[in-house]
C-alpha positions as CSV (number, residue, x, y, z in Angstrom):
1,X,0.0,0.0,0.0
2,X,2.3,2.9,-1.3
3,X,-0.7,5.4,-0.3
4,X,-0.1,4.2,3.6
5,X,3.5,4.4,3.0
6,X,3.8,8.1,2.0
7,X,0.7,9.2,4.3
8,X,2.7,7.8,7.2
9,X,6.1,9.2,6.5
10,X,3.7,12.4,6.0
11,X,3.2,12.1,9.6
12,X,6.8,12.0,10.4
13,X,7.1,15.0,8.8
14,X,4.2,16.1,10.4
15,X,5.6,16.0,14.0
16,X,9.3,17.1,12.7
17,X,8.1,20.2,12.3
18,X,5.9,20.5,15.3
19,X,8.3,19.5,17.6
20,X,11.1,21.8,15.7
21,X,8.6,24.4,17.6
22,X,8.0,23.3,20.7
23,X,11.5,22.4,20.6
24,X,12.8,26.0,20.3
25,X,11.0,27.0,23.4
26,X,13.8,26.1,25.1
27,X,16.4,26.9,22.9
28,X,15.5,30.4,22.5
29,X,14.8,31.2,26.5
30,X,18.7,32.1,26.9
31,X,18.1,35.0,24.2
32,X,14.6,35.8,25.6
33,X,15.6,36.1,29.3
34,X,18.1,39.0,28.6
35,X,15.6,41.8,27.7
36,X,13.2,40.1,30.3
37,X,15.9,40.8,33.0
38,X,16.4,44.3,31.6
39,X,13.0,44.8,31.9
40,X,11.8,43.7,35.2
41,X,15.6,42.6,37.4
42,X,14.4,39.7,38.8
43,X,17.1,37.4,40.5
44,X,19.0,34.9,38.1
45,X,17.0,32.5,39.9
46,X,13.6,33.9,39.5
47,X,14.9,34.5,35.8
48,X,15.5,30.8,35.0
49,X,12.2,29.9,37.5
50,X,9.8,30.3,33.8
51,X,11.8,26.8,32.5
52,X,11.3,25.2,35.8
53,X,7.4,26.6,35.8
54,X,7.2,25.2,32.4
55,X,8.6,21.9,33.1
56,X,6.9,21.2,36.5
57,X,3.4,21.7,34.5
58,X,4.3,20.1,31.8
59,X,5.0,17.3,33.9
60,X,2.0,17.4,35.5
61,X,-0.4,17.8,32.2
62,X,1.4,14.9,30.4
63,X,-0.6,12.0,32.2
64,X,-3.7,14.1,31.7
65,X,-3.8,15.5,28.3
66,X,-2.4,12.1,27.8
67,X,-5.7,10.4,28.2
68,X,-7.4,13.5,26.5
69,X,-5.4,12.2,23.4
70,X,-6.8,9.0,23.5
71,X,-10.2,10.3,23.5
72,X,-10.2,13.1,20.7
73,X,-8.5,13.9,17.4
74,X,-5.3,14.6,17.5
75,X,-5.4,17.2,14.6
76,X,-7.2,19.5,16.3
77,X,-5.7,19.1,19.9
78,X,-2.2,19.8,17.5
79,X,-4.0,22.9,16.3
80,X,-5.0,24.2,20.0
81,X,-1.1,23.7,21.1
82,X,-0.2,25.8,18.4
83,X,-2.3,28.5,19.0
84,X,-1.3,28.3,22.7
85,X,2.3,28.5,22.1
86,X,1.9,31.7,19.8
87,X,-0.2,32.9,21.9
88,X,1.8,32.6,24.9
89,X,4.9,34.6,23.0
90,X,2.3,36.9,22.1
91,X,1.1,37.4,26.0
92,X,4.5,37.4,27.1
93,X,5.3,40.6,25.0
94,X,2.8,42.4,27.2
95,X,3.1,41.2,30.0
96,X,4.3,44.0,33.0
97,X,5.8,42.1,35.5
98,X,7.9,39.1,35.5
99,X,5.1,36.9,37.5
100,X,3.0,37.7,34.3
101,X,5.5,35.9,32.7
102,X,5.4,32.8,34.7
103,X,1.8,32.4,34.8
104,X,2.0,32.6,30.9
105,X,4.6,29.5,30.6
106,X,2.6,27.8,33.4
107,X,-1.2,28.5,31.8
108,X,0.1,28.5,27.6
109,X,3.2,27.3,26.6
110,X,3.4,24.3,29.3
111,X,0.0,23.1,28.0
112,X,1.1,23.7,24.0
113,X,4.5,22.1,25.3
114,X,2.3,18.7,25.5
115,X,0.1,18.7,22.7
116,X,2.7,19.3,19.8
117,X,5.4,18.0,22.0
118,X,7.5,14.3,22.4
119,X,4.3,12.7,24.0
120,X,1.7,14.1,21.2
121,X,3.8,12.5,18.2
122,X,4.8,9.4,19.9
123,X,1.0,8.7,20.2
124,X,0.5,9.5,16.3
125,X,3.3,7.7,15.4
126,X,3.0,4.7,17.2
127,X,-0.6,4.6,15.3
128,X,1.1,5.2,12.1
129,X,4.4,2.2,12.7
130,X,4.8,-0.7,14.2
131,X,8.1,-2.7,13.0
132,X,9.3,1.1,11.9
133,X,7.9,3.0,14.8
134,X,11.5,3.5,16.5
135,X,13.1,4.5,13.3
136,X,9.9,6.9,12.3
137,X,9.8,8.3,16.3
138,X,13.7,9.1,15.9
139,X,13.3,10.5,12.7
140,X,10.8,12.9,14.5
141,X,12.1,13.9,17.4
142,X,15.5,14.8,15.6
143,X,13.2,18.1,15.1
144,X,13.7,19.4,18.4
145,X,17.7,19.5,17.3
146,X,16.8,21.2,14.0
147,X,14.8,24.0,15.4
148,X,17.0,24.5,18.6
149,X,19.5,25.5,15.4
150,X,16.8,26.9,13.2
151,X,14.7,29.3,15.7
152,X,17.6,30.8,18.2
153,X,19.0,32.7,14.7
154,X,14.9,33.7,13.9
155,X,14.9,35.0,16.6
156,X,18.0,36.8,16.9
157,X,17.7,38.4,13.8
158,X,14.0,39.6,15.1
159,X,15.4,40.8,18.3
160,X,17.9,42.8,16.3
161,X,15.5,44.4,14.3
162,X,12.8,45.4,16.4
163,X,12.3,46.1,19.8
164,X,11.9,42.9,22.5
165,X,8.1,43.1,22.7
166,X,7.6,43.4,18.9
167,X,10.3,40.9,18.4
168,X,7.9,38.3,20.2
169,X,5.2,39.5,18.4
170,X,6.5,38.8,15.2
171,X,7.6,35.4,16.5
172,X,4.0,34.3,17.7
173,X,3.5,35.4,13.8
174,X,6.1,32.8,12.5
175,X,4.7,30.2,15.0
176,X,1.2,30.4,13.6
177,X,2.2,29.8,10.2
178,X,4.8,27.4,10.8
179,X,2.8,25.3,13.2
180,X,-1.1,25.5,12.6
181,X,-0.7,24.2,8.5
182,X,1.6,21.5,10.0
183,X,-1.4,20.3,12.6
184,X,-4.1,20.0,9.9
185,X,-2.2,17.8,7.8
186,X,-2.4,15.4,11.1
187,X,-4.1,12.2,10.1
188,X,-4.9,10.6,13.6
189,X,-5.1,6.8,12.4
190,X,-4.4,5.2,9.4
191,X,-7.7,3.2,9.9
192,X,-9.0,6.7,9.1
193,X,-7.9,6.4,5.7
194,X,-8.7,2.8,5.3
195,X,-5.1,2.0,5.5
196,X,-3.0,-0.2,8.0
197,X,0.4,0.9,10.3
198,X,3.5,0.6,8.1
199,X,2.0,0.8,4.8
200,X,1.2,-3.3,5.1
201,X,-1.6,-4.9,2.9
202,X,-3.0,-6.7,6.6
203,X,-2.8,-5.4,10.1
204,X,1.3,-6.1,11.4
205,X,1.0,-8.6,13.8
206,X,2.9,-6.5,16.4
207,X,-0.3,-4.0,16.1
208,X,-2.6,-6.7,16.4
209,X,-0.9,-8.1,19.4
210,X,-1.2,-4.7,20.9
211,X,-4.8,-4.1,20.0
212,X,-5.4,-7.2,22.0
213,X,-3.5,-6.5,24.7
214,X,-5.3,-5.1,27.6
215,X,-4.3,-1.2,28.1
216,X,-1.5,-0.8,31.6
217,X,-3.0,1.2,34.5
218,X,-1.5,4.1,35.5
219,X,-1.2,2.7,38.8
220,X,0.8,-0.4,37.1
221,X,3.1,1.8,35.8
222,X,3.9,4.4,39.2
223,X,4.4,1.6,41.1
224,X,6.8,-0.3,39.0
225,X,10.5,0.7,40.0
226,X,11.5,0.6,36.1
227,X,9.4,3.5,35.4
228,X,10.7,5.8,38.2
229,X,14.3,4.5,37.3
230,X,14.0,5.5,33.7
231,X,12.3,8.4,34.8
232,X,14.8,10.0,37.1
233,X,18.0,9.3,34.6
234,X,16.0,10.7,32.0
235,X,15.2,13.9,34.4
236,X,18.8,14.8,35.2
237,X,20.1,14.5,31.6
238,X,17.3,16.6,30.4
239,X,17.7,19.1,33.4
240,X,21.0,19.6,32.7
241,X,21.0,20.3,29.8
242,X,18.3,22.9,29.6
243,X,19.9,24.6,32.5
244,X,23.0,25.0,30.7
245,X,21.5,26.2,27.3
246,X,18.6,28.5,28.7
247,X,21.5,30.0,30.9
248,X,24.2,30.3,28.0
249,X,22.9,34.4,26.6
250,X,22.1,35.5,30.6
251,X,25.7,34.1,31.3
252,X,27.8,36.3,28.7
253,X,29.2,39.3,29.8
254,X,31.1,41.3,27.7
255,X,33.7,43.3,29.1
256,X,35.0,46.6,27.6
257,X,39.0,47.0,28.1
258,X,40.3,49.3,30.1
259,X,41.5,52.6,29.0
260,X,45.1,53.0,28.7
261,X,46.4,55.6,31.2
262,X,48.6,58.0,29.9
């Protein structure tokens, strides 16, 4: 079934590009934070408090919005967490205090963070493959990469144009076109379409196998010590690695040399 084949590499391409968005988020906070802490001096640590915000809900949300996923379309849950995440930039570029800008990574971007992040596109894509779904969920996920390169330069190039509040502006402007076309081309299932995962002429046994399967309670999987080990490993790589790139622009001084007495 060629037609199953290209609509399901459609889909990797599909959450490539979302999570090159949701990706950035990150990315760009080191270049965000400096005009923020021109603007309203909080502490460094109050500063970098809007990824930890951001993280902490998102962590939260995940397990919820989780089960929202399995209940309604994807496409249009994709489509809200795009117009969350522009229109937390958006909010964020009028906001007058820095606890306005906590509240908006805690009430839009931690939320969009979800729905057009990691845990949205492993659920399409693990609809979409089953013997290919690790190579197709790499594929994906080697977006947030791509626009952690791709973004920090848009950005910087808008933040040396225009002031910092119309700089955002214009960013929640690239955001909507970049991420709500991407979200309606979201096919949730291929059953949808009359098709089967992996472009196969019969259902892969592997998905059969885990059609049949009954589902894993969340209570299963919190009290298995697997999951928190996995969990806590991945947690400090990811932690420490967002605190050193979201602290990277905040972090550069640059000094003038002295004058030369006479």
């Amino acid at each position: 079934m060629a037609a199953s084949f290209g609509l399901g590499w459609r889909q990797v391409a599909v959450g490539f590009m979302l999570l090159a968005a949701t990706g950035m988020v990150a990315a760009t906070y080191s270049i965000v934070a400096v005009p923020l802490a021109r603007e309203f001096r909080p502490s460094r640590t109050v500063l970098m408090l809007a990824m930890t915000v951001m993280s902490g809900t998102s962590a939260v949300l995940a397990p919820l919005l989780g089960m929202v996923m399995d209940r309604f379309p994807l496409r249009r849950l994709m489509v809200a967490g795009g117009v969350l995440l522009a229109s937390g930039y958006l909010a964020i570029s009028l906001a007058t205090s820095f606890m306005h800008v906590l509240v908006v990574f805690a009430v839009l971007i931690a939320p969009a963070n979800v729905l057009t992040g990691p845990v949205a596109i492993t659920v399409l894509l693990s609809r979409w493959f089953a013997q290919k779904r690790g190579r197709a969920v790499g594929i994906a996920i080697a977006g947030i990469s791509a626009g952690g390169f791709v973004f920090p330069l848009v950005l910087s190039g808008l933040m040396a144009a225009f002031e910092w509040r119309v700089a955002l502006r214009a960013l929640a402007v690239v955001l909507l076109l970049w991420m709500i076309p991407m979200a309606l081309l979201v096919v949730d299932r291929p059953s949808d379409r009359g098709l089967n995962p992996d472009g196969a002429q019969e259902p892969p046994p592997q998905a059969r196998e885990e059609l049949a399967r009954a589902p894993i309670s969340a209570r299963a999987i919190l009290t298995d010590p697997a999951f928190w080990m996995i969990a806590l490993t991945v947690s400090i790589v990811t932690a420490g690695m967002k605190g050193m790139v979201t602290n990277l622009a905040p972090s550069t001084r640059v000094r003038r040399p002295r004058r030369q007495r006479r």
